[in-house]
C-alpha positions as CSV (number, residue, x, y, z in Angstrom):
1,X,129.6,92.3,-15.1
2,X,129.6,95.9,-15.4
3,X,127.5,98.3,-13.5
4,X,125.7,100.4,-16.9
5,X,124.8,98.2,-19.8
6,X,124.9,100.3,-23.2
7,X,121.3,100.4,-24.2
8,X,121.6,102.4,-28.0
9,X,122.7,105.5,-29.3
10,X,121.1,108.8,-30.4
11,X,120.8,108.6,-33.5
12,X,119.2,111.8,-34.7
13,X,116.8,114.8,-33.0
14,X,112.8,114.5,-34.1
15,X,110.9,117.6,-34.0
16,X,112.1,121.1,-33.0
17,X,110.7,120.5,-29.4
18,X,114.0,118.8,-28.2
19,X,113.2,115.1,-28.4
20,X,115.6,112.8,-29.4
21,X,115.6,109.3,-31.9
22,X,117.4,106.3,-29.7
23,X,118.3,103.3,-31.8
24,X,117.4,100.7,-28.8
25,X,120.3,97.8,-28.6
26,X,118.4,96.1,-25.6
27,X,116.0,93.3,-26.4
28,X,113.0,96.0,-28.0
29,X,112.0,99.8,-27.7
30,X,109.1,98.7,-25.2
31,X,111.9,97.1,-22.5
32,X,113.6,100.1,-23.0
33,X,110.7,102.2,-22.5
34,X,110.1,100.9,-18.7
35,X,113.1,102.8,-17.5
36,X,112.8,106.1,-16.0
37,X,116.6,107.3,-16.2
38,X,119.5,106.4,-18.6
39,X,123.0,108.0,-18.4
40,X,124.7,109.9,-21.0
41,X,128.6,110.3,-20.4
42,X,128.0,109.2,-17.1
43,X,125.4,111.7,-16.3
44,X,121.9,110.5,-15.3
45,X,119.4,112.0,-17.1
46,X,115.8,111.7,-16.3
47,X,113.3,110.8,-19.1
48,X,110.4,112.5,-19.4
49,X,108.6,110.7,-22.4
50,X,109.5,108.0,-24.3
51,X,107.5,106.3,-27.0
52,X,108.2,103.5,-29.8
53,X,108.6,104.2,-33.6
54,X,109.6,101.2,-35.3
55,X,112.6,100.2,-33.7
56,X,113.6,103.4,-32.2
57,X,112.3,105.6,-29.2
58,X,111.8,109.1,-29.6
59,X,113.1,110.3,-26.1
60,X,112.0,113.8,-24.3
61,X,114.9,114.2,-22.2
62,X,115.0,116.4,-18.7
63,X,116.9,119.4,-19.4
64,X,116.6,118.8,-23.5
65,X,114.5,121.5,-24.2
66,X,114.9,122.5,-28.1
67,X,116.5,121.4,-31.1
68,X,120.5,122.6,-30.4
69,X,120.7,120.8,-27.3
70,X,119.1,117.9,-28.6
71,X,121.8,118.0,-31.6
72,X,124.7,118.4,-29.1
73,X,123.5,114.5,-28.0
74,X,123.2,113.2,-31.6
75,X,126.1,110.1,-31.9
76,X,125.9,109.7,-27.9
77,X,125.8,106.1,-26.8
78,X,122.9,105.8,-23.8
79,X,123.2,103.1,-20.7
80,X,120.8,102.1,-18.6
81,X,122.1,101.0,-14.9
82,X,121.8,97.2,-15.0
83,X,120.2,97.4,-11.6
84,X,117.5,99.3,-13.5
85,X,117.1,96.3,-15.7
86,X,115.1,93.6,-13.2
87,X,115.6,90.5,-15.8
88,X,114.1,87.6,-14.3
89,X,116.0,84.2,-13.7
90,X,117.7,82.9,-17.0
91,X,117.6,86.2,-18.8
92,X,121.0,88.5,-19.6
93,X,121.9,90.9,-22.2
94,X,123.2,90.0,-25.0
95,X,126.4,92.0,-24.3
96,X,126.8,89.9,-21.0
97,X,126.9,86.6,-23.1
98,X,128.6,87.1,-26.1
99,X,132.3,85.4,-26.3
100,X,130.6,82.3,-24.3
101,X,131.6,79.0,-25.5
102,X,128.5,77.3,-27.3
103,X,128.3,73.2,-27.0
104,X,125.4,70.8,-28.6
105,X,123.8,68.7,-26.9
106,X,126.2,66.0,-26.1
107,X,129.1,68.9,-24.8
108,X,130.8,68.8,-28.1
109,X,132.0,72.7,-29.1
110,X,130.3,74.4,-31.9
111,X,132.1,77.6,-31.2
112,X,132.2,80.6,-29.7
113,X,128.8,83.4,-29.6
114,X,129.7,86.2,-31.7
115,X,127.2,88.3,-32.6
116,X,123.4,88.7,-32.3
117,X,120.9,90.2,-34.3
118,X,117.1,91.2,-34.2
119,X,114.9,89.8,-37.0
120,X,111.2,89.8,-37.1
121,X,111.0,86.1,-36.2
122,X,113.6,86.3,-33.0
123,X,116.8,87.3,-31.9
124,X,119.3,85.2,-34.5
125,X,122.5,83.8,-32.8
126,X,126.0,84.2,-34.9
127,X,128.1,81.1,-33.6
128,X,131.7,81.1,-35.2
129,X,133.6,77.9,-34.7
130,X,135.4,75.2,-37.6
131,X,132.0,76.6,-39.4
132,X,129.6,79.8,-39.0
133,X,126.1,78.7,-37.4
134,X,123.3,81.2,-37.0
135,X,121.0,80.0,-34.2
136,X,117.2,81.5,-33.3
137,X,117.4,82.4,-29.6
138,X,114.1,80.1,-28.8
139,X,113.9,77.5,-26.5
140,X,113.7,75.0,-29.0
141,X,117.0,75.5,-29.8
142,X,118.7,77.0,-26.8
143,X,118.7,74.8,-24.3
144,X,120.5,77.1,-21.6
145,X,122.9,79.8,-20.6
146,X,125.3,79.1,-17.7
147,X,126.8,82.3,-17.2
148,X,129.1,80.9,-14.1
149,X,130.9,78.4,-16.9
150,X,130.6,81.2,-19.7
151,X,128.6,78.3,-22.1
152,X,125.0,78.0,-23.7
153,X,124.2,74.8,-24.8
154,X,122.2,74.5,-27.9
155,X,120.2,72.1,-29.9
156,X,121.2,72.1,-33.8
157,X,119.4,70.7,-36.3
158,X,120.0,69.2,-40.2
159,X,121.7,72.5,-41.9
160,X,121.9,74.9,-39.1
């Protein structure tokens, strides 16, 4: 696994003050709130502020002081060091698992994770195999992720 996980991208400056919008590709703007530092081109940068509107976080960055330098980072992608990250047992980004083999039940191969998306219920699962699936990632229907054998194992229903 790599050592920085891409965490979003500056999207856009807010305000003249220097503060920058962050579209958040980790699990929600709050997780990405709890980290102190995120590196931009390899450079750490320190955050000074960071709070949640809808599904971004408007960022005051150390050294970002007024509205040119916060333009010079708009279209930057933002990583996070994954030692940063703390996940507990049986969590991973979604970057780390997708390409993993998905199997039902009985080990029989639905396909192969290919995509992930937010929606208001939960994270929806894209599985592409003989047949496009798309999966909620809740326990009722993930089952488990072993990243050692790069497979989650999932529990489909009538018409998923």
């Amino acid at each position: 696994m790599k050592e920085y996980v891409e965490a979003g991208r500056i999207v856009n400056t807010h305000g003249v003050a220097g503060e920058v919008k962050i579209e958040v590709w980790l699990d929600s703007p709050e997780f990405f709130r709890t980290f102190k530092r995120l590196f931009i081109g390899g450079t750490e940068t320190k955050i000074l502020s960071a709070r949640t509107h809808r599904q971004f976080v408007i960022a005051r960055l150390a050294g970002v002081d007024d509205l040119n330098a916060a333009m010079a980072l708009k279209g930057k992608i933002v990583e996070i060091l994954r030692a940063d990250a703390h996940l507990k047992d049986g969590e991973f980004f979604v970057q780390d698992i997708l390409g993993f083999r998905v199997v039902d039940e009985q080990g029989r191969e639905v396909g192969r994770l290919v995509d992930a998306e937010e929606t208001p219920a939960s994270m929806l699962y894209t599985v592409k195999g003989e047949r496009e699936h798309l999966i909620p990632a809740v326990k009722e229907f993930i089952l488990g992720i072993d990243a050692e054998k790069e497979e989650i194992r999932v529990h489909l229903i009538e018409g998923m």
